[in-house]
N, C-alpha and C positions, 0 to 999 in steps of 0.2 A: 191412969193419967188422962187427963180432958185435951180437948185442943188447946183451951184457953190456959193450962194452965201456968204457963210461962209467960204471960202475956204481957207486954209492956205498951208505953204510950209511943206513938212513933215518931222519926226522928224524920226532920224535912232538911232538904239542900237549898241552895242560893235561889234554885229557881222555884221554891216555894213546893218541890216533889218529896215525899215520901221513899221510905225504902221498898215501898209497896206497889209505885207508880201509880197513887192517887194523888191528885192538891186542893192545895188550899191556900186562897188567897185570904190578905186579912186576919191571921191565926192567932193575935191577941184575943178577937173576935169569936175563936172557936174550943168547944169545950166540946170534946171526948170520953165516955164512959167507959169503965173496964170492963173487956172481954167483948166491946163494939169489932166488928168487922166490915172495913169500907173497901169493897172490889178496884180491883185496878180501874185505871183509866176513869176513875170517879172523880168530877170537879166539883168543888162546893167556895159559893163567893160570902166568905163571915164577916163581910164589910159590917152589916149590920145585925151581927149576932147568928150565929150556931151554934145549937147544942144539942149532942146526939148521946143517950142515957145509956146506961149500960144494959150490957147484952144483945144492944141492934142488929142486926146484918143487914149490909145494905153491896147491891149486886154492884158488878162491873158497868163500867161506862155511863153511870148515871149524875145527875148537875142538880146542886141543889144552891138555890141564889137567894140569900136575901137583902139585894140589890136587884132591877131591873130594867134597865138602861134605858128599853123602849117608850114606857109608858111613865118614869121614873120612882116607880112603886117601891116601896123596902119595908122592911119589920123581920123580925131575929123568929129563925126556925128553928121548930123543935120536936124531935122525935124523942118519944118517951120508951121510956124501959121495954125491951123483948119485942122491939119492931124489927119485921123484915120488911125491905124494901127493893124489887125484884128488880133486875137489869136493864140498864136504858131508860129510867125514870126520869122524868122531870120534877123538881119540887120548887113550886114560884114561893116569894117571900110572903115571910106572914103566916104560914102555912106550920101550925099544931097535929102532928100525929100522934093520936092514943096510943097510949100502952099495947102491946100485942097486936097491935094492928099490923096486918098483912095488903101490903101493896104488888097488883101483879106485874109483870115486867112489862115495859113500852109504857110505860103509863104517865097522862098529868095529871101532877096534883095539884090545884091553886085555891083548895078549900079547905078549913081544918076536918079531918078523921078523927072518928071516936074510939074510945077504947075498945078493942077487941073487933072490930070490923075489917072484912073482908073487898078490898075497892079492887076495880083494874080498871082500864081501858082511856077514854080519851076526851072530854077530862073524867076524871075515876069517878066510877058510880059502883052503890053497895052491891054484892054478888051474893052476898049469902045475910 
């Protein structure tokens, strides 16, 4: 038996919370891959398109916007098949993560990642 393999799409309350204590605003806007994993405390704004492919993992407490209030920047994110994305992340809008790519924790990302690259730090530059 895998972890995933019971795995379903999750189920959100009024205030837009998972049973998981992640959210998401905008969830017309957001598309979930089977056997994805989004840590608690994880905000994601799908105003303008979310889409996270299956297999992700993506840590606790991390904000992934593609909305940006400040600068009023937007475009629909998208992480691809078998991405981890480490704890406390930021991801600004517009923002393509490749397949397998490894984000480390604390980190921004406001550039698209290629497949199979290794980024951390602040904004993330390649480590390996």
């Amino acid at each position: 038996m895998t972890r995933f393999s019971a795995w379903k799409q999750p189920t959100f309350n009024r205030q837009n919370l998972t049973q998981w204590n992640w959210m998401c605003q905008h969830r017309k806007n957001f598309k979930l891959g089977k056997n994805s994993d989004i840590g608690a405390f994880t905000y994601i704004n799908a105003r303008f398109g979310v889409e996270i492919e299956a297999d992700v993992q993506i840590g606790s407490h991390c904000s992934i916007y593609s909305h940006n209030t400040i600068d009023n920047t937007k475009g629909k994110v998208i992480i691809k098949q078998g991405a981890k994305i480490g704890s406390h992340t930021v991801i600004l809008p517009g923002v393509l993560i490749g397949k397998n790519a490894l984000i480390g924790a604390h980190s921004l990302v406001k550039n698209d990642v290629k497949d199979n690259a290794v980024m951390a730090g602040v904004p993330v530059k390649e480590i390996k």
